[in-house]
C-alpha positions as CSV (number, residue, x, y, z in Angstrom):
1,X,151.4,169.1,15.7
2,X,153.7,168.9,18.7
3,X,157.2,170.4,18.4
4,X,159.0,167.1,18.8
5,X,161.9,166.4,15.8
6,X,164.5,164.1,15.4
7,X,168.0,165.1,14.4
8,X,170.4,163.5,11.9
9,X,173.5,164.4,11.3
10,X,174.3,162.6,8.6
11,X,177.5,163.8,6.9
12,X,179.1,167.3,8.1
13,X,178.2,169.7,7.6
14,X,175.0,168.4,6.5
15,X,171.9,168.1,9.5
16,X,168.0,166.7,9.0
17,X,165.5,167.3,11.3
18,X,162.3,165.6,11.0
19,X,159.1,166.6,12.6
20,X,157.4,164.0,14.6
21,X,154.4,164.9,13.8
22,X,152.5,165.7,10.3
23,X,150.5,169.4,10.9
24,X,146.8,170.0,10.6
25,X,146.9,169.2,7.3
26,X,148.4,166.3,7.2
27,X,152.0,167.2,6.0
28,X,155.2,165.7,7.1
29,X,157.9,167.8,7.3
30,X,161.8,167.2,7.1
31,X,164.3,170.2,7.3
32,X,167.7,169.8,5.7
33,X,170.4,172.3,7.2
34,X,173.6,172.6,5.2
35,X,176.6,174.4,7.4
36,X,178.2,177.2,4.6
37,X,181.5,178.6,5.2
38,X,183.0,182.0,3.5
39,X,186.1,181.3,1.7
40,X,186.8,184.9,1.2
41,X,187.5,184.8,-2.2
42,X,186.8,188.0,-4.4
43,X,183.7,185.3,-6.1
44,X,182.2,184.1,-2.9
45,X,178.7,184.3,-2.6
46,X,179.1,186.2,0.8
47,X,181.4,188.6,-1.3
48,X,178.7,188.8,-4.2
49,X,175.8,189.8,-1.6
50,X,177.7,192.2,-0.6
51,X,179.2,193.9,-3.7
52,X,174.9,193.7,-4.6
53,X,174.1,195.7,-1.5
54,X,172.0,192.5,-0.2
55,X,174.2,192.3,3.3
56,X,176.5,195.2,4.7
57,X,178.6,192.3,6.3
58,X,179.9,189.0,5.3
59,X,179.2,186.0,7.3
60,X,181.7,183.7,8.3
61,X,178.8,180.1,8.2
62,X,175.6,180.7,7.4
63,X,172.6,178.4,7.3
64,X,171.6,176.5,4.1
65,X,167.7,175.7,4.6
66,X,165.8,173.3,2.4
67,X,162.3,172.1,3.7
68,X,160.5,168.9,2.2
69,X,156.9,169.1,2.9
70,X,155.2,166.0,1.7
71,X,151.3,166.3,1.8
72,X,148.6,163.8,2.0
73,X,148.5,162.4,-1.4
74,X,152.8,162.4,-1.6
75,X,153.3,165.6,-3.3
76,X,156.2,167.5,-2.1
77,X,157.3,170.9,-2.3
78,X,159.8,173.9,-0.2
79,X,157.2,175.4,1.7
80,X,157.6,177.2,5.0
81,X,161.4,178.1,4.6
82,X,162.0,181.7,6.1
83,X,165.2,181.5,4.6
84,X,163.4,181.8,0.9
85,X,160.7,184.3,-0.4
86,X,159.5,184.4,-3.8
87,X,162.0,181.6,-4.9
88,X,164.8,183.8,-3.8
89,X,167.3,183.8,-0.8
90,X,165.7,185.9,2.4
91,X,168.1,187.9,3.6
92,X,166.6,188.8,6.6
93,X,166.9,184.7,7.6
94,X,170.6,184.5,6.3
95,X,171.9,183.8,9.6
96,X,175.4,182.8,11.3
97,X,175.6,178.7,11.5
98,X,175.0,178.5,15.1
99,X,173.1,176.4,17.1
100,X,170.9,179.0,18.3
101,X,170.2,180.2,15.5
102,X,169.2,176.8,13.8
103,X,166.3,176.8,17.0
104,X,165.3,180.1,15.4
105,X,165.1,178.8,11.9
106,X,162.8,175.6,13.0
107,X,161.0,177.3,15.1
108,X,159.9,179.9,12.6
109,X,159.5,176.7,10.4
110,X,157.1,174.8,13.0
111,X,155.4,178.5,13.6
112,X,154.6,178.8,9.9
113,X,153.2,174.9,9.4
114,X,151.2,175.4,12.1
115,X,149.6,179.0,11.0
116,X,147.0,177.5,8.5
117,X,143.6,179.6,8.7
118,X,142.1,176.7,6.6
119,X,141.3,173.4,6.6
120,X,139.9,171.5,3.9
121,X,137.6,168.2,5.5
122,X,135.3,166.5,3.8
123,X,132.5,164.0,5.0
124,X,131.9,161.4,3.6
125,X,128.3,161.5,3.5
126,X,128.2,164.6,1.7
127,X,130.3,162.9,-1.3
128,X,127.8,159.8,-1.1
129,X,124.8,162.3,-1.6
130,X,126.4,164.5,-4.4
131,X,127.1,161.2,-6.4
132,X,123.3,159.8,-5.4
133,X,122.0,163.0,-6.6
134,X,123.7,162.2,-10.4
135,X,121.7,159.3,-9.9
136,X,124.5,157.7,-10.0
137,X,125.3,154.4,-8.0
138,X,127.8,155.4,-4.6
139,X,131.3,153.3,-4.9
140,X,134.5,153.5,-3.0
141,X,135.9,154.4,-6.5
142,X,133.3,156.9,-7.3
143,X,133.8,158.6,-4.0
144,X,137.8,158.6,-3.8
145,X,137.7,160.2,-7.7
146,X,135.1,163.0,-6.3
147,X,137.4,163.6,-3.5
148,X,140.1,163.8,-5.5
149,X,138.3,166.0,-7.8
150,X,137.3,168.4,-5.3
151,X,140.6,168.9,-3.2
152,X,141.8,172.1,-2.9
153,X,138.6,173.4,-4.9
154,X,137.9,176.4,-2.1
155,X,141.9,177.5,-3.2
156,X,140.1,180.5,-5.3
157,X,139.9,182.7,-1.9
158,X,138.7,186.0,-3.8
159,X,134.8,185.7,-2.3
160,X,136.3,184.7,1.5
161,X,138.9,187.2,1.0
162,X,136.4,189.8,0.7
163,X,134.1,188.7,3.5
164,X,137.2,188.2,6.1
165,X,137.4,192.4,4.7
166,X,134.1,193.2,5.4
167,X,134.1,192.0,8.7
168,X,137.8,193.5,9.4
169,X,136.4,196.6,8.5
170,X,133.4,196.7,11.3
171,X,136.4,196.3,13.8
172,X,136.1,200.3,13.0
173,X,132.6,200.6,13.9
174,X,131.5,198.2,16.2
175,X,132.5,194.6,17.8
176,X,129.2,193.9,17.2
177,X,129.8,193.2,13.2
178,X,131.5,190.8,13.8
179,X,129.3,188.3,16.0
180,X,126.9,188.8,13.3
C-alpha cells in the first residue's frame, strides 16, 4: 500500500482522506477528520477532561478522527484510529487541529494498516482437493462457500501465540533457536 490519499474537504470543518491504495489485506481505507473547537463553557467536553483528570490543559481545536475500513467482502468497521482505544477517546492522540498534526494522525493511521503480521491466502487448489476429498463434485459455488467458510479460521492465535513465545524466548539462549 503506497502512502498516496486524496483529500476532500467537503464542508468545514469537516476533511476526508482516502487512501489510494487498499493494504495487504485488501482493505480500503477513508479517514474522516472533524475540526472541534472549545467553547469554554463550564460543560465543554475540553472542560469535562479536565475536571476528570484525563488532560491537564484544554485545547483550543482538537482533531475528531473516524476511520472506515471496508474489507474484502464489504464489511466495515473503525479500525486503526490512534485517536480511540478500547472504544474510548485516546488521550495521548487528542491533539491541537493543525495541519501537522493531521500528517501525524494519518501517518500513524497508514503505519498501523500496514503492520499486519498475518495474512490469510488461500489457493485454490487446496479448496478443490478438500471438497474432492468429501467426494464431493468441485463447483465455483462449492468453492466460494468453503472460502467463505474458512475465512478468518486461523483468528484463534492461542497455538501461534505460543510458538512465536517459544522462539522469543531462545533470543536468550542462542540465535540459533530461531533458524530452527
Amino acid at each position: 500500500m503506497r502512502k498516496v490519499y486524496q483529500c476532500e474537504h467537503t464542508v468545514p470543518p469537516v476533511w476526508w482522506f482516502t487512501f489510494a491504495d487498499r493494504n495487504a489485506l485488501g482493505e480500503e481505507i477513508v479517514v474522516e477528520f472533524r475540526k472541534n473547537e472549545n467553547t469554554h463553557g463550564k460543560h465543554s467536553l475540553p472542560a469535562m477532561w479536565k475536571r476528570k483528570g484525563f488532560i491537564d490543559k484544554e485545547p483550543e481545536t482538537w482533531w475528531g478522527v473516524q476511520t472506515y475500513v471496508t474489507d474484502r467482502q464489504g464489511r466495515c468497521s473503525g479500525k486503526y484510529n490512534p485517536t480511540t482505544k478500547d472504544g474510548k477517546l485516546n488521550f495521548e492522540w487528542l491533539l491541537e487541529a493543525t495541519e501537522e498534526n493531521r500528517q501525524k494522525i494519518i501517518d500513524e493511521i497508514y503505519r498501523r494498516s500496514n503492520a499486519i503480521w498475518h495474512r490469510e491466502d488461500w489457493y485454490l487448489e487446496d479448496l478443490e482437493e478438500a471438497i474432492r476429498s468429501t467426494g464431493l463434485e468441485v463447483t465455483q459455488e462449492r468453492v466460494d462457500k468453503l472460502l467463505e467458510e474458512c475465512h478468518r479460521i486461523f483468528d484463534d492465535k492461542s497455538g501461534r501465540n505460543e510458538m512465536l513465545a517459544q522462539k522469543a524466548s531462545c533470543l536468550r539462549r542462542s540465535r540459533k533457536c530461531l533458524e530452527d
